[in-house]
C-alpha positions as CSV (number, residue, x, y, z in Angstrom):
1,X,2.4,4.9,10.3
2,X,0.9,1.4,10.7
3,X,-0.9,1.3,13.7
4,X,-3.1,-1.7,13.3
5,X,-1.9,-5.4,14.8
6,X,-3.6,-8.8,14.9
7,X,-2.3,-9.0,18.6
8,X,-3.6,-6.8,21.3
9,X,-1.2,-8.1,24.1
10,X,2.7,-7.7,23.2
11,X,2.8,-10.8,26.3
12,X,1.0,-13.2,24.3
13,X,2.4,-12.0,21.1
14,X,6.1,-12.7,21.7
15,X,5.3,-16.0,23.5
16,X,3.2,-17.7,21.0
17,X,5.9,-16.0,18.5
18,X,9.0,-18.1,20.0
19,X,6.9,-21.2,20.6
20,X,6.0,-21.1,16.9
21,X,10.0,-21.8,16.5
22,X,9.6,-24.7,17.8
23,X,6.7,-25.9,15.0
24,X,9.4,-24.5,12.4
25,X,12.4,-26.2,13.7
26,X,11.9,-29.4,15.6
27,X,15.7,-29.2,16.3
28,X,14.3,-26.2,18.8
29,X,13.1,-26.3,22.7
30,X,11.0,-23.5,24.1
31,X,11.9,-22.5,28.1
32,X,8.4,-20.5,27.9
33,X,9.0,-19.0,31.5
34,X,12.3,-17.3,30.8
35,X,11.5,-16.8,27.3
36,X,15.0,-18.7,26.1
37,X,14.8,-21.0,22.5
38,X,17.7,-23.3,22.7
39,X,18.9,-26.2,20.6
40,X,17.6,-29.4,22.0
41,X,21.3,-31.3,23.7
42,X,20.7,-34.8,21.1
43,X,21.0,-32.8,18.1
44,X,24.4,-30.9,19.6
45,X,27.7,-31.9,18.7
46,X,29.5,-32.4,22.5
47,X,32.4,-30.5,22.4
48,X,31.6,-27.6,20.8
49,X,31.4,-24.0,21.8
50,X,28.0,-22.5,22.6
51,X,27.0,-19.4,21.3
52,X,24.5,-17.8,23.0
53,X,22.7,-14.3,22.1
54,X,19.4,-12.3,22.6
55,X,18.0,-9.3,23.0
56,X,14.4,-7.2,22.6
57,X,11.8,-8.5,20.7
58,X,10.6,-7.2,17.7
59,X,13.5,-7.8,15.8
60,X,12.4,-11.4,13.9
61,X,13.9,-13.1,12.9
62,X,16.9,-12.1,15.0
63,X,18.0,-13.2,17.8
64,X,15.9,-16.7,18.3
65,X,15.4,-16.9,14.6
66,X,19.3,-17.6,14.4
67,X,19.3,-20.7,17.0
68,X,20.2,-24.0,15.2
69,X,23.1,-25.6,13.6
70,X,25.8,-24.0,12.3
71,X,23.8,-20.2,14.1
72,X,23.4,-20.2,17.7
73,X,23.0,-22.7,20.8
74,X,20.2,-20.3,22.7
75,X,19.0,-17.0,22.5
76,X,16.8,-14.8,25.5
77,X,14.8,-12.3,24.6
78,X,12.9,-9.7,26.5
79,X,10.2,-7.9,25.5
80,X,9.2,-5.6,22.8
81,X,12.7,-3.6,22.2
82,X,13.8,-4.2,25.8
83,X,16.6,-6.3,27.4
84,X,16.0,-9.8,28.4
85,X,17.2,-9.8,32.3
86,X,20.5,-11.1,33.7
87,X,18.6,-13.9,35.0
88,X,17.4,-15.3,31.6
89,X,20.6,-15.3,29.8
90,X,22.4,-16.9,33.0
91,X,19.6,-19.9,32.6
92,X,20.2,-19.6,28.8
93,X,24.7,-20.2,29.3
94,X,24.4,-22.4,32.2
95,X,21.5,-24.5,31.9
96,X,20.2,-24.9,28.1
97,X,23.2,-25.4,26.8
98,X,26.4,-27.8,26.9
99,X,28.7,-25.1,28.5
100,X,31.6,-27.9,28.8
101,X,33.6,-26.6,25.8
102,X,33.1,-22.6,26.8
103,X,30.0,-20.1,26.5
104,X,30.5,-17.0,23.9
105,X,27.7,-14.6,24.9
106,X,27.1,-12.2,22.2
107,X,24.3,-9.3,21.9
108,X,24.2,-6.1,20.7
109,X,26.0,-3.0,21.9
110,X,22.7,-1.3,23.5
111,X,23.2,-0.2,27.4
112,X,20.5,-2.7,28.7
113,X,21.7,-5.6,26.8
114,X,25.1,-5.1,27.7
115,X,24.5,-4.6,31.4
116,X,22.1,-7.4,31.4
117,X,24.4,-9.8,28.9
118,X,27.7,-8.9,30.7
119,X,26.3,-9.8,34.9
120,X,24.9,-13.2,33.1
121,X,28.6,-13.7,31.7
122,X,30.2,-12.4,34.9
123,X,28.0,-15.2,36.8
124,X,28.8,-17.9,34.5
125,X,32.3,-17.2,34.7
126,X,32.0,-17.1,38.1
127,X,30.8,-20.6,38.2
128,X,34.2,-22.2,36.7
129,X,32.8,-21.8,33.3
130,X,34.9,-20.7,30.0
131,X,33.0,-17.6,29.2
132,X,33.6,-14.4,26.7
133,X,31.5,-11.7,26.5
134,X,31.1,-9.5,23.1
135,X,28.9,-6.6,22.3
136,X,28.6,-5.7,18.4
137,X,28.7,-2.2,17.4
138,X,28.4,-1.8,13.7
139,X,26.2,1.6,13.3
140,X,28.0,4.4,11.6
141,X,24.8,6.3,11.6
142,X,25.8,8.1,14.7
143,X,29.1,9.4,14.4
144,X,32.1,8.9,16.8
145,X,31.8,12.5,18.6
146,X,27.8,11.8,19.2
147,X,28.3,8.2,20.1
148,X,30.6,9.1,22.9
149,X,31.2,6.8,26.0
150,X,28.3,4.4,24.8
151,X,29.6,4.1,21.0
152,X,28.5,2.7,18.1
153,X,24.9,0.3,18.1
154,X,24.7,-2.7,16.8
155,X,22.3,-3.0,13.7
156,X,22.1,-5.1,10.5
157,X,25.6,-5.8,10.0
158,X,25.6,-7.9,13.4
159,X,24.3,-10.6,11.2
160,X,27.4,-11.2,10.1
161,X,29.0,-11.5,13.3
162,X,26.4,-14.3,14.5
163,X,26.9,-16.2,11.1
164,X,30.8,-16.1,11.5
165,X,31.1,-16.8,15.1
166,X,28.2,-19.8,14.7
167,X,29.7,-21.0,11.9
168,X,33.1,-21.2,13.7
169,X,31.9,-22.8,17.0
170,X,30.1,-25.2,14.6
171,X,33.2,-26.6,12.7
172,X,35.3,-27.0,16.0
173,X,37.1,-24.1,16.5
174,X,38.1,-22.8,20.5
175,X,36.6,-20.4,22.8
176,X,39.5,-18.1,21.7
177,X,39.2,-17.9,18.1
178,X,35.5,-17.7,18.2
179,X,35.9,-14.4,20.4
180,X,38.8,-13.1,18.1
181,X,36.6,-13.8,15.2
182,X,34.2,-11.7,16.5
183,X,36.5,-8.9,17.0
184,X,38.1,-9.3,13.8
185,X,35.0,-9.1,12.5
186,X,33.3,-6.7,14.0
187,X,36.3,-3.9,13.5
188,X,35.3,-4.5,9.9
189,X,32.0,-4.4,9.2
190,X,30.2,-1.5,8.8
191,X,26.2,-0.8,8.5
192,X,24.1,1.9,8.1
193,X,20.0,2.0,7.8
194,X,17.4,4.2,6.9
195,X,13.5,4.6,7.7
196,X,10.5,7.0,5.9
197,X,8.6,6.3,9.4
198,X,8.9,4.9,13.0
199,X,6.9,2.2,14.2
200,X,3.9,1.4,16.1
201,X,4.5,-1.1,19.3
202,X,1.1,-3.1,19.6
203,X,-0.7,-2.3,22.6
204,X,0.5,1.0,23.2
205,X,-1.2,4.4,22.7
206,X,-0.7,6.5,19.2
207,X,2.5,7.2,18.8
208,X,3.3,11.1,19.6
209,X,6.2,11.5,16.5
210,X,6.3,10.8,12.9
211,X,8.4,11.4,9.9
212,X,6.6,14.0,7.7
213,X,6.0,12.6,4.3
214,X,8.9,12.9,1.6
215,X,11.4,12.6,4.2
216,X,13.5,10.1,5.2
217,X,15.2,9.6,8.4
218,X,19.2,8.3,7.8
219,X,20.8,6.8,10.4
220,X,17.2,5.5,12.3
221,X,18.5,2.3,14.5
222,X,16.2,-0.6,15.6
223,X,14.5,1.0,18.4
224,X,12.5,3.1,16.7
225,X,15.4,6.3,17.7
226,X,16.5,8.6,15.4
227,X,19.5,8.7,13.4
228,X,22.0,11.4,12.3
229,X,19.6,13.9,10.3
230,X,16.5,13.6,8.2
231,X,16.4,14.5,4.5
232,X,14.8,14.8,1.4
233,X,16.0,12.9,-1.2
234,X,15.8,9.8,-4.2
235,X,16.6,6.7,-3.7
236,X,19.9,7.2,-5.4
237,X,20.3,10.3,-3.5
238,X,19.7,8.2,-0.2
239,X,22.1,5.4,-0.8
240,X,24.5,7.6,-1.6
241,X,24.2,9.4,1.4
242,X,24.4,5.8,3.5
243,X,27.4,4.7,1.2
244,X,29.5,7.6,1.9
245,X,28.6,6.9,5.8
246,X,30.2,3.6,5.7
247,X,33.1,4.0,3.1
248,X,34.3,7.5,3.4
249,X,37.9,8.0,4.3
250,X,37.9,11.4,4.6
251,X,35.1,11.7,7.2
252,X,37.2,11.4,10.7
253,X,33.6,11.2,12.3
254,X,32.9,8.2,10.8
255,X,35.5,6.3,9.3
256,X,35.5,2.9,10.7
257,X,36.1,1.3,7.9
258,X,39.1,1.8,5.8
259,X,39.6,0.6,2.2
260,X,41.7,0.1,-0.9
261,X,41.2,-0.8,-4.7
262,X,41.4,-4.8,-4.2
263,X,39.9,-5.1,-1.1
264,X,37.0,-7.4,-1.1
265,X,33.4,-7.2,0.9
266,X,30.3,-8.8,1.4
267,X,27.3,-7.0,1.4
268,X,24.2,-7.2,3.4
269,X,20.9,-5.2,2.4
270,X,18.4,-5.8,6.0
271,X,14.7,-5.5,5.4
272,X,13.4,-2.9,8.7
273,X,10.4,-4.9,8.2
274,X,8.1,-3.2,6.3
275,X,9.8,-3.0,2.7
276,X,7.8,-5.3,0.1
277,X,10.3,-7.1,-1.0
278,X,9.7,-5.7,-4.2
279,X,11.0,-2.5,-3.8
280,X,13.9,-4.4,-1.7
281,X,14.9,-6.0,-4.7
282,X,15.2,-2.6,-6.1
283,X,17.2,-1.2,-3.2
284,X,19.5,-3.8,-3.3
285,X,20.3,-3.1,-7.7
286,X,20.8,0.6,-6.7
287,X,23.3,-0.1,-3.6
288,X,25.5,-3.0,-5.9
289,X,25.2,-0.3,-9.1
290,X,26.8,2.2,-6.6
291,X,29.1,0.5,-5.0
292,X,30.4,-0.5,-8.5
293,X,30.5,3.2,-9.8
294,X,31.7,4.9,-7.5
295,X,34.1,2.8,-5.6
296,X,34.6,0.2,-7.8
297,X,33.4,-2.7,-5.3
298,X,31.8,-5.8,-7.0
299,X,30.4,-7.8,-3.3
300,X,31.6,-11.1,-3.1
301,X,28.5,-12.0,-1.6
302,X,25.5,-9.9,-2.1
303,X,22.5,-11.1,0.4
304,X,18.9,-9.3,1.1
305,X,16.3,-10.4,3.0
306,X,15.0,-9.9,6.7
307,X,17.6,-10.2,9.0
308,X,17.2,-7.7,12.2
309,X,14.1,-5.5,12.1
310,X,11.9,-3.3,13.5
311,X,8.3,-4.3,13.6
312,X,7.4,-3.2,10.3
313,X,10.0,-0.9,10.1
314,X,9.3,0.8,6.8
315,X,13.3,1.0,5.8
316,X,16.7,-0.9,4.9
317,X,20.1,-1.1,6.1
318,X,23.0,-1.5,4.2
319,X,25.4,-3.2,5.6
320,X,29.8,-4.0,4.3
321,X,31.7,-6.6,5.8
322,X,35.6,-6.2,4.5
323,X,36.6,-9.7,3.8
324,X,39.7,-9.5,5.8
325,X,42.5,-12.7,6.6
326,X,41.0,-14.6,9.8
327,X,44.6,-15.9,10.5
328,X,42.6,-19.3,11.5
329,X,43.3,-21.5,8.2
330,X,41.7,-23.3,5.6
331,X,37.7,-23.4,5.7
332,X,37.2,-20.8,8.1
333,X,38.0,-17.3,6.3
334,X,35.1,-15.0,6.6
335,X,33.5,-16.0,2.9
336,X,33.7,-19.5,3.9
337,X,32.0,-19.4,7.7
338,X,29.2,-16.9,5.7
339,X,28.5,-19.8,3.3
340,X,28.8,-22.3,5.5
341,X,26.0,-24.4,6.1
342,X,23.2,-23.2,9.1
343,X,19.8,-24.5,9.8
344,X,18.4,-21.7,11.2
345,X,14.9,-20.6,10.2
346,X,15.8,-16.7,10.0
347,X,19.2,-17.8,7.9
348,X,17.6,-17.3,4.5
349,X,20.5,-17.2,1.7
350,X,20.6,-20.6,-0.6
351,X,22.8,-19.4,-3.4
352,X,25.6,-22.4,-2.8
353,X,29.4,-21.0,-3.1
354,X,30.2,-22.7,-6.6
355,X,27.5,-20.5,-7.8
356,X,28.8,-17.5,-7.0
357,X,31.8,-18.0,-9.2
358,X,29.5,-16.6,-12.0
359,X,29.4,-13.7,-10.6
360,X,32.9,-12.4,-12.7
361,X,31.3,-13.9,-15.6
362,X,31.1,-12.0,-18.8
363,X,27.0,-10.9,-19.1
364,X,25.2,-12.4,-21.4
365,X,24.2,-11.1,-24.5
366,X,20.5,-10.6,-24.8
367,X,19.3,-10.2,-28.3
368,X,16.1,-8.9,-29.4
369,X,13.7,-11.5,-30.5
370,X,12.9,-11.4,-34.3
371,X,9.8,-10.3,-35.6
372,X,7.8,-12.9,-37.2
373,X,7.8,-12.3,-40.3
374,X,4.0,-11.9,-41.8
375,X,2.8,-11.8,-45.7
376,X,1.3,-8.9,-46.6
377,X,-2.2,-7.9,-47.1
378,X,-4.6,-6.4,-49.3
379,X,-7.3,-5.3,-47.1
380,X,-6.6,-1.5,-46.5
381,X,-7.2,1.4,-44.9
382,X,-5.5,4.7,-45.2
383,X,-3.3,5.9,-41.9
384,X,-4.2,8.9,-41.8
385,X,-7.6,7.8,-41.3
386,X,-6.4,5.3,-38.6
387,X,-4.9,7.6,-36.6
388,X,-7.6,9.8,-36.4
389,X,-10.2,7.4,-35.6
390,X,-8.1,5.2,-33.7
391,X,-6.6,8.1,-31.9
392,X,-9.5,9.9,-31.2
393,X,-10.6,6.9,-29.4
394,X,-7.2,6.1,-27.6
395,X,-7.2,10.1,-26.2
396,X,-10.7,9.3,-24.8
397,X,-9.7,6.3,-23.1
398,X,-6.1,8.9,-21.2
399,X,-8.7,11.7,-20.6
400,X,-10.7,8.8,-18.8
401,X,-8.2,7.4,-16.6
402,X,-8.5,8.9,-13.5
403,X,-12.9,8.2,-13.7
404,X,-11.8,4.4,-14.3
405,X,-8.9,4.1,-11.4
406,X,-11.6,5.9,-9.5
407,X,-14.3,3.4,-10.0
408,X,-11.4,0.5,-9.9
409,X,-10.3,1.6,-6.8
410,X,-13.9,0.9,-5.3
411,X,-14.5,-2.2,-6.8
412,X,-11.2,-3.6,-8.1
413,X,-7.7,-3.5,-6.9
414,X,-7.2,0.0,-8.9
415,X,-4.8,-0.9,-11.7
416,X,-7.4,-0.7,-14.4
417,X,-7.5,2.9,-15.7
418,X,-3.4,2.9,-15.1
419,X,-3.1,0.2,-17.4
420,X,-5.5,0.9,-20.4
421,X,-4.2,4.7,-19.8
422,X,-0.2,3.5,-20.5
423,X,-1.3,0.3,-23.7
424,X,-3.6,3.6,-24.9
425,X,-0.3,6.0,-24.8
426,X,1.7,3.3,-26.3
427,X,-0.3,2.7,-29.2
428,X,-0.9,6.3,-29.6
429,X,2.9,6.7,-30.0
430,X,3.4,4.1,-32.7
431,X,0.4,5.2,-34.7
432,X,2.2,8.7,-35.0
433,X,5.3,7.9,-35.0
434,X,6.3,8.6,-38.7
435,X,9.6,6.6,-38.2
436,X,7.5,3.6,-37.4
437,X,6.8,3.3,-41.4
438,X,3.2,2.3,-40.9
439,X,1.4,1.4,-43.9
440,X,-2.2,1.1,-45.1
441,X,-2.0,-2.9,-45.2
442,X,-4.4,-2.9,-42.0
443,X,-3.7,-6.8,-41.0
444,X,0.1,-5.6,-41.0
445,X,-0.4,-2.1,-38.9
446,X,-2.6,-4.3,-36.3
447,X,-0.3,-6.7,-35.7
448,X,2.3,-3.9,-35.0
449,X,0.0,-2.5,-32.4
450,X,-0.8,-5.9,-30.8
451,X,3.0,-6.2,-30.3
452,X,2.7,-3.0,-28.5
453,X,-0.5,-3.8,-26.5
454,X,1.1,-6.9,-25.4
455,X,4.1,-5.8,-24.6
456,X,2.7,-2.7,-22.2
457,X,-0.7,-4.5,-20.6
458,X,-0.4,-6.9,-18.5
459,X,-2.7,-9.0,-15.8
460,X,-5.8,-10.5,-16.9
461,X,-7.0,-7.4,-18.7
462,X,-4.0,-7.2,-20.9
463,X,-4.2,-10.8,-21.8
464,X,-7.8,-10.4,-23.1
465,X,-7.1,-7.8,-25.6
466,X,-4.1,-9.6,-26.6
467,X,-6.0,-12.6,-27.6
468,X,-9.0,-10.6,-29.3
469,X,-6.6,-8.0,-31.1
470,X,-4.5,-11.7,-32.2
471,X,-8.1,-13.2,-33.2
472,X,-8.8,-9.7,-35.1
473,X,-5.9,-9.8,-37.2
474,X,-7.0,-13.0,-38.0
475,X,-10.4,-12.3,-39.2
476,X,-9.6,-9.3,-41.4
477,X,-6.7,-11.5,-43.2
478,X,-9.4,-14.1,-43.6
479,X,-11.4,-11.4,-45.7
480,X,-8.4,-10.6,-47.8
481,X,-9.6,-12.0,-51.2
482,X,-6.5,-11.6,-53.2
483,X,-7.5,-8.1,-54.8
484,X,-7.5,-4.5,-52.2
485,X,-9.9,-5.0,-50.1
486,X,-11.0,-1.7,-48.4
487,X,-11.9,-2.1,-44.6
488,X,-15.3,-1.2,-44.7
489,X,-17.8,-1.8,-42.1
490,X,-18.6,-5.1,-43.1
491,X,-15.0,-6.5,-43.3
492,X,-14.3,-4.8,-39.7
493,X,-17.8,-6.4,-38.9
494,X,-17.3,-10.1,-40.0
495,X,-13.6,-10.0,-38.3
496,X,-15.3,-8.5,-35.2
497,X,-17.4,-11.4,-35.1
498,X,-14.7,-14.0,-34.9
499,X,-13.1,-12.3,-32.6
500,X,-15.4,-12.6,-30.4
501,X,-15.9,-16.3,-30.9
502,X,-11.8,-16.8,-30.9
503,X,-12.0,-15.1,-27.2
504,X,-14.9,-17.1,-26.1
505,X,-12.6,-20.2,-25.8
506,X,-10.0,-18.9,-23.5
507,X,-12.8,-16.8,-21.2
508,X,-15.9,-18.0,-19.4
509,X,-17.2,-14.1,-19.2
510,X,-20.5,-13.7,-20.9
511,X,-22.8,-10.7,-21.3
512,X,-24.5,-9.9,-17.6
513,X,-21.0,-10.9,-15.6
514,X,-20.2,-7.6,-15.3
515,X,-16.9,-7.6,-17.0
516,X,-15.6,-5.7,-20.1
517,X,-17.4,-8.1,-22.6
518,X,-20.6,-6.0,-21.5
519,X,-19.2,-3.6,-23.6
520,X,-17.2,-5.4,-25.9
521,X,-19.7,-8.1,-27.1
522,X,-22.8,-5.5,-27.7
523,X,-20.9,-3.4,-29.8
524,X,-19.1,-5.8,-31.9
525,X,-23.0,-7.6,-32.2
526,X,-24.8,-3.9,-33.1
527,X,-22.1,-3.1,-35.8
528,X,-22.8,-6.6,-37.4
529,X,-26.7,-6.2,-37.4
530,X,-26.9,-2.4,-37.9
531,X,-23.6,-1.8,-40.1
532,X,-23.7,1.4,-37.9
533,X,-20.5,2.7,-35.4
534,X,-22.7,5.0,-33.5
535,X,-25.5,2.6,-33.2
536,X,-22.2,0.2,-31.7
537,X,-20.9,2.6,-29.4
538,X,-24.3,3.4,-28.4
539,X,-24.8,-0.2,-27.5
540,X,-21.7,0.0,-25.5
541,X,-22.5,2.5,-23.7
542,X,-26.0,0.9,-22.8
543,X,-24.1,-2.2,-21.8
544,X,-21.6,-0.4,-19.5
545,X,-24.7,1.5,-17.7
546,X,-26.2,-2.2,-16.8
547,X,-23.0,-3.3,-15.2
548,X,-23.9,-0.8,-12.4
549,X,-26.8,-3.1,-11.3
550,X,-24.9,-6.4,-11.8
551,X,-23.3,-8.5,-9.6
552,X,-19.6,-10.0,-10.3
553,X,-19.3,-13.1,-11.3
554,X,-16.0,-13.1,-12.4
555,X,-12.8,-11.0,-11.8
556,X,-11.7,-9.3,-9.0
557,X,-15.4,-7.8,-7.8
558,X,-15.9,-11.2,-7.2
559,X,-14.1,-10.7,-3.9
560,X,-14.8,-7.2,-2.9
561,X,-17.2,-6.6,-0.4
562,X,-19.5,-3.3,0.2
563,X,-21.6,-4.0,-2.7
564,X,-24.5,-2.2,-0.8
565,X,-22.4,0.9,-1.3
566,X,-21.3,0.7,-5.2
567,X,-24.0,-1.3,-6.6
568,X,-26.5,0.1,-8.9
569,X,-23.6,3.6,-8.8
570,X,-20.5,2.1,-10.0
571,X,-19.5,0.5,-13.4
572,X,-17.1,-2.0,-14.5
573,X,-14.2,-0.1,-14.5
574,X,-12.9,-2.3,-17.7
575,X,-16.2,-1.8,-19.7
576,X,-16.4,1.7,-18.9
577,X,-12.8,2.1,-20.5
578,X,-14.3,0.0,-23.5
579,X,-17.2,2.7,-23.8
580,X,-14.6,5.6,-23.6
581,X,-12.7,4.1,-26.3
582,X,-15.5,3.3,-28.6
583,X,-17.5,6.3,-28.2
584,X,-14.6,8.3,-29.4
585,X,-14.0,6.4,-32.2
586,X,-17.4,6.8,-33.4
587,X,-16.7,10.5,-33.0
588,X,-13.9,11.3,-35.3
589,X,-15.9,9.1,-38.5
């Protein structure tokens, strides 16, 4: 669990937090004593219906995220995962916004936000005003017999809600239709969300429960409460868990939402806050595969991001809107208010409708990129003997990964000995792969294995020994003299040493920069003068040792503090993988 915050004081946090919406949006005011971000009246269209929602903080970008055109008119919000008062969203409907044309108030269907949302509506009905009131309750996490009295919360799929009913007020429609909308809306949408840990409120004391590692808690709301059961499980085993919350018929506990081949939905993958947006990405590939395979959905609309959250809530929520007839015309079916345009800074989606059309569009066929084709060549060397001096060195360099992530990890960002460890492995494959129809035409073998290198290392690393394994093919081929050529010392010398001139161009890295050429360059140097490999590796291995004592010049190390505690201890991770591989290649000649 994250417990560490660049704000101290949850006070000064959430205020500086709204007022920065104002920096974002110009279109925005800022009532900093009741905490209310409205629309300011010269960019509002008289006439219209105002919208007006709210709730906890802690939630960004909802609820004041979602104020501005075509979203919301004004939005209260309280503190950290607590109600806004009565008060606040009274001053938000009847004195921040044009009420002349009706007020919707909408929040979520928690029991302080409803209390609190419903005496502000009940006042500004009171005062002659058009008002409706409307609590969204989405969650199937907790089941109808658990729910009870209080029913279902309102989580990710709420989203929808605000974009149809904003959307709506925004093109015209009546205080009526926008609270029907909602209705309609909200009897069918479903959402369900999912969390490996709670979250950490900043300024409070350690938190007293956690969710013990490999588990994951299904059904965790926004609050930071549980949901219907923890589990053990895969990704795949988790969205399948959350998919048959929201779209099983035969579960009378939860099933909200009916459906039927044809139907159509839009789909909604929420970011708890905490999810790279990486592995979001992933989630949302896995959800859409699903909901392909096993109820043969394609989404209409597929849209992920960070919607409604929970701090850094480290977890998702999947959310299914059933694209159902509004009854309300042309231009405002549910598709069309969800595309509809909104300049809100929390409303992230940019994919314009006429793209989505593609989405039925036969896949495209990916072919695989041809081989350039290369002559041969008559400098040669046996494969047996490759692979077992090339292999020997490629095993040193596996056996080594865990010294070099080690040493990476202190100095680096710790990818080092993961990546030589899987080019190493993938090299090693092809070189003993007798299908692979390797020959002893050493220009051609190398350039196979470049391929591979390239196609398995990557960052700055991977580039380098792309472009000096590139450079080495060209330097043996340049001592192909039309008649076999073995590739003796010398030949794998004099290539060597245009190599290293070939990767002096594209790097500034020089002997003493601590950097893998401390290893590279001495040995390529002592095979040239010496003709020796074990005089080479030796050389290497000298040059790795020195890097200890060095300071970075270049690379990552540049920017990694501490040096009092690794220098004149640690290596260069990348020339002490250089050593590992060299030393065992001098060891199987």
């Amino acid at each position: 669990m994250q417990t560490k915050h660049f704000f101290s004081d949850p006070t000064h946090l959430v205020q500086t937090a709204l007022n920065s919406l104002t920096i974002t949006n110009p279109s925005l005011a800022f009532d900093s004593e009741n905490k209310i971000i409205f629309r300011r009246p010269d960019v509002v269209r008289k006439g219209k219906v105002s919208i007006v929602s709210g709730g906890g903080s802690g939630h960004e970008p909802a609820y004041a995220g979602y104020v501005g055109q075509g979203l919301l008119d004004a939005s209260a919000a309280g503190t950290i995962f607590a109600s806004p008062s009565a008060e606040q969203v009274r001053i938000a409907a009847m004195e921040r916004v044009n009420n002349d044309a009706g007020v919707f108030i909408i929040t979520m269907n928690y029991t302080g936000d409803v209390l609190n949302f419903g005496m502000a509506a009940e006042k500004t009905r009171a005062a002659g005003i058009q008002t409706e009131f409307f609590a969204i309750n989405d969650d199937v996490g907790v089941g109808k017999l658990k729910g009870g009295k209080v029913g279902r919360r309102g989580i990710g799929g709420g989203i929808f809600i605000i974009k149809i009913v904003g959307a709506l007020a925004e093109a015209g429609a009546s205080l009526e239709e926008v609270y029907k909308a909602a209705q309609l809306a909200n009897d069918h949408v479903a959402s369900v969300g999912s969390s490996l840990e709670h979250v950490h409120v900043p300024g409070r004391g350690p938190p007293e429960d956690h969710i013990p590692e490999g588990e994951v808690e299904i059904g965790m709301g926004i609050h930071n409460e549980p949901g219907s059961h923890r589990a053990k499980a895969t990704l795949q085993e988790l969205v399948n868990t959350m998919l048959l919350q929201i779209l099983d018929h035969n579960d009378p506990d939860r099933a909200y939402l009916t459906h039927q081949k044809g139907d159509k939905f839009a789909l909604l993958i929420n970011n708890l806050g905490g999810v790279s947006t990486l592995e979001l990405s992933g989630i949302t590939d896995e959800v859409v595969r699903q909901l392909n395979k096993s109820y043969d959905i394609k989404p209409e609309r597929v849209i992920q991001g960070t919607f409604l959250t929970s701090l850094n809530g480290l977890g998702f929520s999947i959310s299914l809107l059933k694209l159902t007839d509004t009854g309300l015309g042309p231009g405002k079916s549910f598709l069309e208010l969800i595309d509809a345009p909104a300049e809100a800074v929390g409303w992230t989606p940019s994919i314009k409708p006429s793209t989505w059309e593609h989405r039925n569009s036969p896949p495209i066929e990916v072919k695989r990129a041809k081989a350039t084709e290369q002559p041969p060549s008559n400098v040669k060397l046996d494969i047996a003997t490759i692979r077992k001096v090339l292999g020997a060195g490629l095993k040193r360099v596996i056996d080594a990964e865990p010294k070099i992530t080690r040493y990476d990890t202190i100095v680096g960002d710790g990818d080092c000995g993961i990546g030589l460890k899987r080019g190493a492995e993938a090299v090693l494959e092809l070189i003993n792969d007798d299908s692979a129809n390797l020959t002893d035409d050493v220009v051609n073998t190398l350039l196979r294995i470049v391929t591979v290198v390239e196609n398995t290392m990557d960052g700055t690393s991977g580039a380098i020994y792309a472009i000096f394994l590139n450079a080495l093919v060209h330097g043996l081929r340049e001592q192909d003299k039309g008649t076999p050529t073995p590739a003796n010392v010398d030949v794998w010398g004099a290539a060597l040493k245009y190599s290293i001139a070939a990767l002096a161009k594209y790097t500034p890295a020089q002997v003493g920069d601590r950097t893998m050429i401390d290893a590279l360059v001495p040995f390529c140097q002592t095979l040239v003068d010496k003709r020796d490999v074990n005089a080479a590796a030796k050389a290497a291995e000298e040059g790795t040792e020195a890097t200890k004592h060095m300071k970075a010049s270049l690379g990552r190390a540049v920017y990694v503090g501490g040096e009092e505690e690794w220098l004149g201890k640690v290596p260069d991770p990348g020339a002490h993988g250089l050593y590992e591989f060299f030393t065992g290649l001098a060891g199987a000649l």
